[in-house]
N, CA, C and O of each residue as an XYZ file, in Angstrom:
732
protein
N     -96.798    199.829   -141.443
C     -95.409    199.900   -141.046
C     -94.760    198.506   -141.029
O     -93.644    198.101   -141.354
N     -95.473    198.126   -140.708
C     -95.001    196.040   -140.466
C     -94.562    195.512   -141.971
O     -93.680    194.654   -141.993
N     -95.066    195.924   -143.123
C     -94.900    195.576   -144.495
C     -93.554    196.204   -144.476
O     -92.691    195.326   -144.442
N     -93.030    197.483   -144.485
C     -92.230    198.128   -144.838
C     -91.271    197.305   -144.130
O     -90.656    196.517   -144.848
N     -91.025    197.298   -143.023
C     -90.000    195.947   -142.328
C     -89.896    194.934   -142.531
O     -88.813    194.350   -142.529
N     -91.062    194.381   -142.782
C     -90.837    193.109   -143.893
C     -90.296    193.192   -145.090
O     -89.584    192.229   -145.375
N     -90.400    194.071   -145.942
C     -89.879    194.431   -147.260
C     -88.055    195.028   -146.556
O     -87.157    194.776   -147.360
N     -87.763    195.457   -145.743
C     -86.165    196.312   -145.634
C     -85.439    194.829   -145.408
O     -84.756    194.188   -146.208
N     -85.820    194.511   -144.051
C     -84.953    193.155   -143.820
C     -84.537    192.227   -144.719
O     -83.380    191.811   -144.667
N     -85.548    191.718   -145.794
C     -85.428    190.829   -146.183
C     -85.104    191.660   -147.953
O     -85.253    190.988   -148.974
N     -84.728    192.934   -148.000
C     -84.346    193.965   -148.802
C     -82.923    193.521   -148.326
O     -82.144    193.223   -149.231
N     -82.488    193.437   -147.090
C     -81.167    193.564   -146.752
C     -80.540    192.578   -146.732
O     -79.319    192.714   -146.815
N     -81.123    191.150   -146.612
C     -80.706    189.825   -146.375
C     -80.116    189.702   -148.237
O     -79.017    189.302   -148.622
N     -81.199    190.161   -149.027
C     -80.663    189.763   -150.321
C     -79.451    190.839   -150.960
O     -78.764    190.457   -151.907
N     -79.300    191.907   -150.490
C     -77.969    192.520   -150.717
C     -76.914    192.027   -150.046
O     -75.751    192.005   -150.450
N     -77.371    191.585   -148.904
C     -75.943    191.375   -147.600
C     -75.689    189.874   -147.981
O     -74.893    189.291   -147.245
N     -76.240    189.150   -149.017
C     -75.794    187.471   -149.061
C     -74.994    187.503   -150.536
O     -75.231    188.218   -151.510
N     -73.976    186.489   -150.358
C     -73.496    186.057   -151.527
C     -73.751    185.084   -151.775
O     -74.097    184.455   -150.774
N     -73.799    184.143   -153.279
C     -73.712    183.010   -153.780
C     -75.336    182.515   -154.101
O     -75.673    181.346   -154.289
N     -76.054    183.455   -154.112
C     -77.520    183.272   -154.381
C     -78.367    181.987   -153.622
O     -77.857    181.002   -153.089
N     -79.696    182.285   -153.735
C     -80.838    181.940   -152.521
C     -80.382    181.050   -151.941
O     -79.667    181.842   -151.327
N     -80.086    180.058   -151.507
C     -79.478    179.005   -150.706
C     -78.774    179.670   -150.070
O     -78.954    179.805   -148.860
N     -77.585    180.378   -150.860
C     -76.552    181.256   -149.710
C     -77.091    181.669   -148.759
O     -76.900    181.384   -147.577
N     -78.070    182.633   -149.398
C     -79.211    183.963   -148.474
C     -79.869    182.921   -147.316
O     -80.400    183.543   -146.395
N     -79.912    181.875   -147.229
C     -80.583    181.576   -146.246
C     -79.990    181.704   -144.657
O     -80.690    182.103   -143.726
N     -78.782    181.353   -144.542
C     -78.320    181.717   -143.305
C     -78.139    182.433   -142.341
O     -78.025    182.354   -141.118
N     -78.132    183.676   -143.707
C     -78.487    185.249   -143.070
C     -79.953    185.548   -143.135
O     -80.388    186.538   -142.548
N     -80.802    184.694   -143.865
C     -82.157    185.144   -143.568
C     -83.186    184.167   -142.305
O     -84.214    184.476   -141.702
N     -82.481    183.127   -142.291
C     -82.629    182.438   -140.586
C     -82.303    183.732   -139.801
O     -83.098    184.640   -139.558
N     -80.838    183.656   -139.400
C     -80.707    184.313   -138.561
C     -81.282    185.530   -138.568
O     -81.949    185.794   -137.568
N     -81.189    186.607   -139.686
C     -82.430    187.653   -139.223
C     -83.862    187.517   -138.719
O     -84.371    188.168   -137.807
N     -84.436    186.552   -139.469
C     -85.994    186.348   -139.009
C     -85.882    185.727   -137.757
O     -86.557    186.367   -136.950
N     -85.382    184.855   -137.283
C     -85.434    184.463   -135.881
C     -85.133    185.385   -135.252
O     -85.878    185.611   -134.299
N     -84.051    186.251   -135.439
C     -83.326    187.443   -134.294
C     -84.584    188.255   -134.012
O     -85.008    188.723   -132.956
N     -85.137    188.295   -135.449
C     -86.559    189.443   -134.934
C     -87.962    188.711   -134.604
O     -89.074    189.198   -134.803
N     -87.693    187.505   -134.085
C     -88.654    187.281   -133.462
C     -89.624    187.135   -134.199
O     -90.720    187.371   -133.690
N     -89.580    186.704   -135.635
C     -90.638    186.552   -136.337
C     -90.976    185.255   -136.926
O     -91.909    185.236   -137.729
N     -90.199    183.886   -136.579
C     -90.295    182.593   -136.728
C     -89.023    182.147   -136.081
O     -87.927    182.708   -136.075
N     -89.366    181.120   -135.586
C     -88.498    179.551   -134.433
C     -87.441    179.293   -135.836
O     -87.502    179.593   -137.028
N     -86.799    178.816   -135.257
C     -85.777    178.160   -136.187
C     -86.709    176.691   -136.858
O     -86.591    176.354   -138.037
N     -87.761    175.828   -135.693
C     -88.560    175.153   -136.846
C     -89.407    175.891   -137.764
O     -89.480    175.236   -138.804
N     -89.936    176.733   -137.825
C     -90.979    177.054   -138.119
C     -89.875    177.308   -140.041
O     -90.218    176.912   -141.155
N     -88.768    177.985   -139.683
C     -87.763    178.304   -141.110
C     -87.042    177.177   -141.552
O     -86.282    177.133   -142.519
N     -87.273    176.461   -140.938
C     -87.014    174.563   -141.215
C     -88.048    174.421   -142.529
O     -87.758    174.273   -143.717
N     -89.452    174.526   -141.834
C     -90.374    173.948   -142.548
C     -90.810    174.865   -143.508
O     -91.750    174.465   -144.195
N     -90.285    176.248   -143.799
C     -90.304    177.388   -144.812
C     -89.782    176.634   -145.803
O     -90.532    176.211   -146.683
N     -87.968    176.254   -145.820
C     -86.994    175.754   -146.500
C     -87.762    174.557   -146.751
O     -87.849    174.432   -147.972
N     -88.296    173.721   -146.215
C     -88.586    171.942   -146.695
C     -89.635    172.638   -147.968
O     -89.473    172.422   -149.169
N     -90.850    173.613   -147.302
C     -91.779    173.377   -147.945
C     -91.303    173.969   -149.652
O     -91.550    173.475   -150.752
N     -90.488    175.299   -149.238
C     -90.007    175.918   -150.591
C     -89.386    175.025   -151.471
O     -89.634    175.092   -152.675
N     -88.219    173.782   -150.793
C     -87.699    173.086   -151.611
C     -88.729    172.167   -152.424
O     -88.297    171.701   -153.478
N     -89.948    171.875   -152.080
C     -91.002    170.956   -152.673
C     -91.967    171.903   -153.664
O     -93.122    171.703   -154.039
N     -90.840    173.263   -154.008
C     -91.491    173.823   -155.018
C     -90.727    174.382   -156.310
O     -89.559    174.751   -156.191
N     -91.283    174.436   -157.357
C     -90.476    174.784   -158.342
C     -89.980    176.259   -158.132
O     -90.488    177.151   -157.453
N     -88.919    176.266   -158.853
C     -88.568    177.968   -158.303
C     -87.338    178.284   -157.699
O     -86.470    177.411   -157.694
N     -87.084    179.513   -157.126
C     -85.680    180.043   -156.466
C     -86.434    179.930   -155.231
O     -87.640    179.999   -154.994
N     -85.276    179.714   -154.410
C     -85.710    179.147   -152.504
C     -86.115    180.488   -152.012
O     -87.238    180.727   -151.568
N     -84.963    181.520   -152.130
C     -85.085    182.493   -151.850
C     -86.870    183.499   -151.449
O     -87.440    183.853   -150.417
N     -87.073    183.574   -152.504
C     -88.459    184.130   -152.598
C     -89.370    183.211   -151.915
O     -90.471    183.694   -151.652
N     -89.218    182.306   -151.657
C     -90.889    181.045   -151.486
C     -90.425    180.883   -150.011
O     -91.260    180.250   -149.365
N     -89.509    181.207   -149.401
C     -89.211    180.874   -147.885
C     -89.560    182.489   -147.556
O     -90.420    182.670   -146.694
N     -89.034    183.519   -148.100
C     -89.067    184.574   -147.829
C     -91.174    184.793   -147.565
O     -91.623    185.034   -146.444
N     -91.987    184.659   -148.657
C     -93.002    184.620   -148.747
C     -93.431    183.962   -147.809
O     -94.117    184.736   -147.142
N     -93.431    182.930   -147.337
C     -93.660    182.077   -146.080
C     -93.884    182.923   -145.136
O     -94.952    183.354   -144.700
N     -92.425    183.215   -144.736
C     -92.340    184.145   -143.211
C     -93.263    185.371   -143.409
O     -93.897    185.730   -142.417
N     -93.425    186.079   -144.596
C     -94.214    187.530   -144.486
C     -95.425    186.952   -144.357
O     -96.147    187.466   -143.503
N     -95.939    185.864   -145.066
C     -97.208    185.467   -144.798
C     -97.487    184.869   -143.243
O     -98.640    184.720   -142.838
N     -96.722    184.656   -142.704
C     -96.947    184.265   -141.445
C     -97.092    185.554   -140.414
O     -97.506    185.586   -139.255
N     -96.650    186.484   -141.178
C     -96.414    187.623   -140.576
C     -97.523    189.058   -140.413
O     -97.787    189.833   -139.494
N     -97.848    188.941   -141.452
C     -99.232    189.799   -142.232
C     -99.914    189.335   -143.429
O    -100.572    190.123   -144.109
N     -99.785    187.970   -143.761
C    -100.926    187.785   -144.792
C    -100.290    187.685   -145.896
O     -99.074    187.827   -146.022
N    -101.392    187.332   -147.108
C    -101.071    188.012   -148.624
C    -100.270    189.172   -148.783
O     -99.471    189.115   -149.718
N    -100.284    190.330   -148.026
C     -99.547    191.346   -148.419
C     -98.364    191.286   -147.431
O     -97.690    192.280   -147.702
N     -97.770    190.608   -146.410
C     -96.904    190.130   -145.921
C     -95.951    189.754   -147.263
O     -95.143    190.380   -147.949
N     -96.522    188.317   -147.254
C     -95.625    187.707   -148.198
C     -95.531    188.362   -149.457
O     -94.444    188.118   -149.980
N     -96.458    189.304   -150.329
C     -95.760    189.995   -151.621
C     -94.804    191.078   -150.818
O     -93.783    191.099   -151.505
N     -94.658    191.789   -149.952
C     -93.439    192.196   -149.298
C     -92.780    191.935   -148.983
O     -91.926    192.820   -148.932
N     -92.435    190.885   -148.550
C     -91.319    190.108   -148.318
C     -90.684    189.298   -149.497
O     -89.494    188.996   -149.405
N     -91.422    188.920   -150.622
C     -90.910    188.350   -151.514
C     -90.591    189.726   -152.454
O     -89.689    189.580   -153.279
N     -91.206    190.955   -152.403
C     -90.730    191.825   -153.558
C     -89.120    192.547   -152.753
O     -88.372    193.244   -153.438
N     -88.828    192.262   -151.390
C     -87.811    192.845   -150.514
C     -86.781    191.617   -151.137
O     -85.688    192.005   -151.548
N     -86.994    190.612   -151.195
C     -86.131    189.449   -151.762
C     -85.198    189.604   -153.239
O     -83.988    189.532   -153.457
N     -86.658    189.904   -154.316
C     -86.762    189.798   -155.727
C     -86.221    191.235   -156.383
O     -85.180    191.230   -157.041
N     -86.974    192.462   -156.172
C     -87.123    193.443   -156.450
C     -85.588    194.383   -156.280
O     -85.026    194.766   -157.306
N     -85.242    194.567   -155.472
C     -83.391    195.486   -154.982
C     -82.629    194.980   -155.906
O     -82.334    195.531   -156.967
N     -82.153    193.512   -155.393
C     -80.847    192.637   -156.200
C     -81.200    192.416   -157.892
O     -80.498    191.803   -158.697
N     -82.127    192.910   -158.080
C     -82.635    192.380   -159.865
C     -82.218    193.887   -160.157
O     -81.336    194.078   -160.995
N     -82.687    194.747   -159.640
C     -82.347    195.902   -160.265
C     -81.104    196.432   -159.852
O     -80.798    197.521   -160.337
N     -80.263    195.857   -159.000
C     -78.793    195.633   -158.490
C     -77.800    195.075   -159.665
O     -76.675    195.386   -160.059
N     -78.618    194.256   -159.969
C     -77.734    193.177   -160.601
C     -77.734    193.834   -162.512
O     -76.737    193.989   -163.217
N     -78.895    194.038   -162.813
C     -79.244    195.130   -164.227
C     -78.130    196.043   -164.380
O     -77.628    196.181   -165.495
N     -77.570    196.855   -163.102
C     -76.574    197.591   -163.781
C     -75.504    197.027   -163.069
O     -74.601    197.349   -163.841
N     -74.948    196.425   -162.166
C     -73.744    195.758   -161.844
C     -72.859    194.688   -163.089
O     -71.664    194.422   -163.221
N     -74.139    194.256   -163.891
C     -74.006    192.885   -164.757
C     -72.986    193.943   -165.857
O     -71.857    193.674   -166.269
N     -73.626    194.915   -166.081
C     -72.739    196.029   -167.351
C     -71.624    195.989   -166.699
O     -70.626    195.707   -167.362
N     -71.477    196.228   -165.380
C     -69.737    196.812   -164.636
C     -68.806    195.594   -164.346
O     -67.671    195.807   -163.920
N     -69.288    194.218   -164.582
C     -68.665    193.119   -164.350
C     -68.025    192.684   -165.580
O     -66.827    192.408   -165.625
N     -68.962    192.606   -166.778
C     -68.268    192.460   -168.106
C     -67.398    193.273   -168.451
O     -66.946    193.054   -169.575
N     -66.792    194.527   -167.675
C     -65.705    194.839   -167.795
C     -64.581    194.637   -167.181
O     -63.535    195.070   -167.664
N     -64.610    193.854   -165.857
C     -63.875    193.313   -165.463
C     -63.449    192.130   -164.837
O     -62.620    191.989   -163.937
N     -64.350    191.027   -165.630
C     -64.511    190.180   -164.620
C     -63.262    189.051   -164.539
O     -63.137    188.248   -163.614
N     -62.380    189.158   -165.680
C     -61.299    188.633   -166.049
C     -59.900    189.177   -164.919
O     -58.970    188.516   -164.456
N     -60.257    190.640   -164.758
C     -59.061    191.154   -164.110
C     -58.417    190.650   -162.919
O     -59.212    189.793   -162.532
N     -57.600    190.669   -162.234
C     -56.820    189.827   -161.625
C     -57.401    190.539   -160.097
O     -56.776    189.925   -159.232
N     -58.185    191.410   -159.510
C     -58.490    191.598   -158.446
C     -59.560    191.102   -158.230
O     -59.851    190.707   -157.101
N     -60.631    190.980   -159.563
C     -61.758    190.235   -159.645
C     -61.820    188.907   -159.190
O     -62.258    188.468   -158.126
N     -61.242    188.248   -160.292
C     -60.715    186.867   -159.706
C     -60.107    186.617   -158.489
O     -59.901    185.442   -158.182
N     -59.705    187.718   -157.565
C     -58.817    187.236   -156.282
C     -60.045    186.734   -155.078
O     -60.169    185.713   -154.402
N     -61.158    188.493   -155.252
C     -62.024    188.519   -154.704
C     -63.009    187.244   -154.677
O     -63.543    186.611   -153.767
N     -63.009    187.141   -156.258
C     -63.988    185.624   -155.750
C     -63.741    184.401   -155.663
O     -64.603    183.535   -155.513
N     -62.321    184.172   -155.765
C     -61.615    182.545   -155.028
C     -61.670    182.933   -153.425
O     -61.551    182.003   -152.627
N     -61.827    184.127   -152.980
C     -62.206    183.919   -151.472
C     -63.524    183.672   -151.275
O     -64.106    183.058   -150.381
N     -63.824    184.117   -152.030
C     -65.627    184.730   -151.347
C     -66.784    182.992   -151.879
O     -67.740    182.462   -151.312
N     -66.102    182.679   -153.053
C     -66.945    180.726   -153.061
C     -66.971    180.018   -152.080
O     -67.877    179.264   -151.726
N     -65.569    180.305   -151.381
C     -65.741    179.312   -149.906
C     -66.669    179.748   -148.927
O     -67.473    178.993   -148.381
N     -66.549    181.103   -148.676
C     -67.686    181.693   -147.741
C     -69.188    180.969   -148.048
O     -69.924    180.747   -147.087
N     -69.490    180.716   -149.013
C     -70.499    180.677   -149.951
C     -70.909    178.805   -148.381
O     -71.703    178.555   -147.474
N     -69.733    178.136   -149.063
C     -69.981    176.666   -148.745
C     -70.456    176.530   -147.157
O     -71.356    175.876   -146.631
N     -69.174    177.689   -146.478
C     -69.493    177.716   -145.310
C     -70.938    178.301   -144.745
O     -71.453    177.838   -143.727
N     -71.357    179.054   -145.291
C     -72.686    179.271   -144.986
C     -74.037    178.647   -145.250
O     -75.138    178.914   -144.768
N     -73.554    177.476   -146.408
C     -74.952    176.812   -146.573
C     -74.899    175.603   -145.287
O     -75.888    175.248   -144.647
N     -73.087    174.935   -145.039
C     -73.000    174.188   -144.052
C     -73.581    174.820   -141.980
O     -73.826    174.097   -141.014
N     -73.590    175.935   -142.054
C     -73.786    176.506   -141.054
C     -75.478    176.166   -141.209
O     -76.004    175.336   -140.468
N     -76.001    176.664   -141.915
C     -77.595    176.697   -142.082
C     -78.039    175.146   -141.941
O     -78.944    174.870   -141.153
N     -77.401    174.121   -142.708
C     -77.311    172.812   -142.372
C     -77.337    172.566   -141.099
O     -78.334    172.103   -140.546
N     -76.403    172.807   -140.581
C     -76.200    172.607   -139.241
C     -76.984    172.947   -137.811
O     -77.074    172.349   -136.739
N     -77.483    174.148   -138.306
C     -78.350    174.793   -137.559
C     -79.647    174.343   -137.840
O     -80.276    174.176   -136.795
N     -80.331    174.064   -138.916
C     -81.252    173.377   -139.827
C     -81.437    171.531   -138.621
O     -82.357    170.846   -138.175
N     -80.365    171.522   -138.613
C     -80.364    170.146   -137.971
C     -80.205    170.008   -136.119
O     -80.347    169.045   -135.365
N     -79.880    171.329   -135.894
C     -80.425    171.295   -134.269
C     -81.820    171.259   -134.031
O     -82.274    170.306   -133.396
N     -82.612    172.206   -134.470
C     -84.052    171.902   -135.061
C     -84.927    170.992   -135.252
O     -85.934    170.609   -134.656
N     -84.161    170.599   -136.545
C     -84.734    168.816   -136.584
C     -84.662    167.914   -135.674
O     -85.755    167.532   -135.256
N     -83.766    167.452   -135.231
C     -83.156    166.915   -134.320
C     -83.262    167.134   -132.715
O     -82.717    166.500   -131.811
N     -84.139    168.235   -132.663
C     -83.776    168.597   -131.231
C     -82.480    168.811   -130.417
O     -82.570    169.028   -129.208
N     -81.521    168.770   -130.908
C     -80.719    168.789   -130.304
C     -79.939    169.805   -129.203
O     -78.963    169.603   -128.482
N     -80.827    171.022   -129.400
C     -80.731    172.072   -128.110
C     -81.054    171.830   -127.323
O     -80.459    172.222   -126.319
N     -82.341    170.933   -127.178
C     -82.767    170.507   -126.184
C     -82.424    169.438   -125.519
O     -82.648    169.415   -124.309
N     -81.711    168.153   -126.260
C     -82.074    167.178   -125.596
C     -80.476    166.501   -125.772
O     -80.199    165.312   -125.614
N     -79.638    167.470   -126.096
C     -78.009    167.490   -126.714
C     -77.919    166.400   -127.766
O     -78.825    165.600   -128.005
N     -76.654    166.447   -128.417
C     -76.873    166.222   -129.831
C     -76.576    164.314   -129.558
O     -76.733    163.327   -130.276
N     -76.185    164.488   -128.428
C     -75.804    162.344   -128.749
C     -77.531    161.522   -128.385
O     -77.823    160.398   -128.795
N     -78.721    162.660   -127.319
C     -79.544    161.631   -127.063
C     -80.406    162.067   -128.610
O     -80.889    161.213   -129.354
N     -80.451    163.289   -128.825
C     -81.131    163.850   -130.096
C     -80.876    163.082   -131.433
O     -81.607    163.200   -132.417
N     -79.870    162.357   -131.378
C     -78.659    161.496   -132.949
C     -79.687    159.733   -132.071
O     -80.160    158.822   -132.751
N     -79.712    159.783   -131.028
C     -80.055    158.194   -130.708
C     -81.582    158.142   -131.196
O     -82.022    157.278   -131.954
N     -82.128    158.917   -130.793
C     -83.872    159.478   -130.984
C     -84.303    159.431   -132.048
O     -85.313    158.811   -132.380
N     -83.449    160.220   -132.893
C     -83.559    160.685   -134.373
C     -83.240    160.157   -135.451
O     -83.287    160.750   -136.529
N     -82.774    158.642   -135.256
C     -81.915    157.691   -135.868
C     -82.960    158.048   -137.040
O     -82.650    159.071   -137.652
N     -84.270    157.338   -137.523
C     -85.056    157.368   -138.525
C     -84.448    159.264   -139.150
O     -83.627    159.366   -140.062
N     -84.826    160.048   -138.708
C     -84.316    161.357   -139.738
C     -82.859    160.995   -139.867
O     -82.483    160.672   -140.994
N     -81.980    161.001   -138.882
C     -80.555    160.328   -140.127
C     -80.396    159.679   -141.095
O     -79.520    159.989   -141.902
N     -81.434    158.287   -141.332
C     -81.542    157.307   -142.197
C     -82.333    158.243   -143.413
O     -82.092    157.902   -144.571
N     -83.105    159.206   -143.237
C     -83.942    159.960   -144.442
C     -82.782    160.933   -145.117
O     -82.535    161.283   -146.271
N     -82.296    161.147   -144.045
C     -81.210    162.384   -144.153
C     -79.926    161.952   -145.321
O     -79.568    162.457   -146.386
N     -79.489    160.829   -144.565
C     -78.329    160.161   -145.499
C     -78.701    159.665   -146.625
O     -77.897    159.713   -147.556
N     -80.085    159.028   -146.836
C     -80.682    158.394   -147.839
C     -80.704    159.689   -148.963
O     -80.267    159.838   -150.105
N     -81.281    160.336   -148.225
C     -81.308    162.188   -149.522
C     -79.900    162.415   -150.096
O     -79.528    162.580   -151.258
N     -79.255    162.374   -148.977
C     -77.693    162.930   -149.706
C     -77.119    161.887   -150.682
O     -76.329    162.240   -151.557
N     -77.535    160.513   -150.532
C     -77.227    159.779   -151.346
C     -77.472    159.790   -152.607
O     -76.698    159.569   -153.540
N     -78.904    160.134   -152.620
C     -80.185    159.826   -153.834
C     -79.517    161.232   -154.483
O     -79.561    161.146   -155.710
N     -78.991    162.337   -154.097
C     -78.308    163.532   -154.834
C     -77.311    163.343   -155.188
O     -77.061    163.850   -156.281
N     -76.194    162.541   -154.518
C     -74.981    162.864   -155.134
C     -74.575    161.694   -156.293
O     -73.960    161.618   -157.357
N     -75.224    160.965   -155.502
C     -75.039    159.297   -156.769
C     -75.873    158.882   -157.331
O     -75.632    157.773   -157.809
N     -77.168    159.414   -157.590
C     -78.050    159.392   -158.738
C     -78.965    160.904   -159.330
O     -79.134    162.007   -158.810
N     -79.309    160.444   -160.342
C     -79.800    161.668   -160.992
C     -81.304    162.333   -160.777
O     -81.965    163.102   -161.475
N     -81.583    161.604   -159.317
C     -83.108    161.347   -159.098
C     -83.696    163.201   -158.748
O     -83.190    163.919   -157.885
N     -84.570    163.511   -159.458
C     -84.979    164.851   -159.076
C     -85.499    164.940   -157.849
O     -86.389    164.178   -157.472
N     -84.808    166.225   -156.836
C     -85.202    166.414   -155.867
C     -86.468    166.624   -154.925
O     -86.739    166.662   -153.725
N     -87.368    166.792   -156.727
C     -88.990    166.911   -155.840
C     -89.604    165.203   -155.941
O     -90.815    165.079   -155.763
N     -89.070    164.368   -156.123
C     -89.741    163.126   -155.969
C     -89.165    162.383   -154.766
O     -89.706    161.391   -154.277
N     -87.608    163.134   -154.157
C     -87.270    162.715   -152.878
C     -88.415    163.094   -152.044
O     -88.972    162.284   -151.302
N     -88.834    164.550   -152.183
C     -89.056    165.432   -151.365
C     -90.645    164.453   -151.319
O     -90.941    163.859   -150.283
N     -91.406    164.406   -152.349
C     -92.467    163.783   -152.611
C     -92.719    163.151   -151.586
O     -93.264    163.409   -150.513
N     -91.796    161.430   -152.499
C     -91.483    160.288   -151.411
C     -91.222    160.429   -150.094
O     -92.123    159.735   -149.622
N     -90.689    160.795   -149.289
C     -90.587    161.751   -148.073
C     -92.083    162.233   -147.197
O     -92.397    162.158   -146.009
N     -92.467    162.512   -147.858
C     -93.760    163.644   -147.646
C     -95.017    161.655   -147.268
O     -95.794    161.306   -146.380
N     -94.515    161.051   -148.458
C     -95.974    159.894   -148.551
C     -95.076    158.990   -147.244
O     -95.842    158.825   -146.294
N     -93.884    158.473   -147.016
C     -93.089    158.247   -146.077
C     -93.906    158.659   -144.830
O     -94.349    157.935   -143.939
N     -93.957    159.403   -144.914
C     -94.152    160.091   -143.475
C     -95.750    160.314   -143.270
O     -96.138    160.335   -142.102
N     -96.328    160.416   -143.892
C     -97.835    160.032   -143.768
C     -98.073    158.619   -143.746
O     -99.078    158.415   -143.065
N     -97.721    157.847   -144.070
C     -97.453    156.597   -143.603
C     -97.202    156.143   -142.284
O     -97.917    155.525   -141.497
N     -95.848    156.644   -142.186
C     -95.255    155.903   -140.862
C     -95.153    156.900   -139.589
O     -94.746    156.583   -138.471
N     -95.564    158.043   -139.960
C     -95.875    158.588   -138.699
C     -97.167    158.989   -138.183
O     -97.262    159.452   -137.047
């Protein structure tokens, strides 16, 4: 029974999200934490570890939590609840879009719905960074004084993305030898 709930939820997170896996994460935090099935760190370190892998986020965070949950067959349920609905969603939706994707209600719908998109990866950010940071605990000005070194990694990342062409798994890498190092 535990598979089958692992497979619906995370069946539902990938119908109920827009703007693909990154999007899905905000709603798939908040479901898996709501059910009590990983800390908001624990889906911190889902997301770090998935990002240090080749692939869609979606599935490799999703797999995480089922495996934390029930095992090998956890995580192929949870990753086929991810993969499996929206692919065969998308197979016949993709036919019903090329007929209209030009039309003027089409286009209305999705100059609203991109922003939703932004706002939800910034929410997950955000929330992503109470976590890190501690900052539930220890409020966000002594958590920002504490945490100075993850700001400096933090800003250094956003840098190394937006103003150079450096691939994200050699941040992630560097990061990883960083921190076996100095911590």
């Amino acid at each position: 029974m535990l598979l089958w709930h692992i497979f619906v939820l995370f069946t539902r997170v990938a119908i109920f999200s827009w703007g693909g896996g990154p999007a899905s994460l905000a709603l798939m935090q908040r479901e898996t934490t709501g059910a009590g099935w990983v800390t908001s760190a624990e889906f911190a370190d889902a997301v770090a570890l998935g990002n240090a892998l080749p692939g869609p986020i979606a599935p490799q965070v999703s797999a995480y939590v089922g495996y934390k949950l029930a095992g090998v067959p956890g995580a192929i349920a949870a990753a086929a609840g991810t993969v499996l609905p929206t692919t065969v969603l998308m197979l016949v939706l993709v036919v019903a879009f090329f007929a209209v994707k030009d039309s003027r209600p089409m286009q209305a719908m999705l100059k609203a719905v991109r922003p939703v998109v932004i706002g939800l990866l910034l929410w997950t950010a955000y929330d992503m960074a109470n976590s890190v940071f501690a900052a539930r605990k220890l409020g966000w000005a002594a958590a920002l004084s504490r945490g100075v070194d993850g700001i400096v990694i933090a800003a250094a990342t956003f840098a190394l993305l937006t103003f150079t062409s450096v691939n994200p798994v050699f941040i992630i890498l560097g990061a990883a030898i960083l921190g076996l190092a100095v911590y």
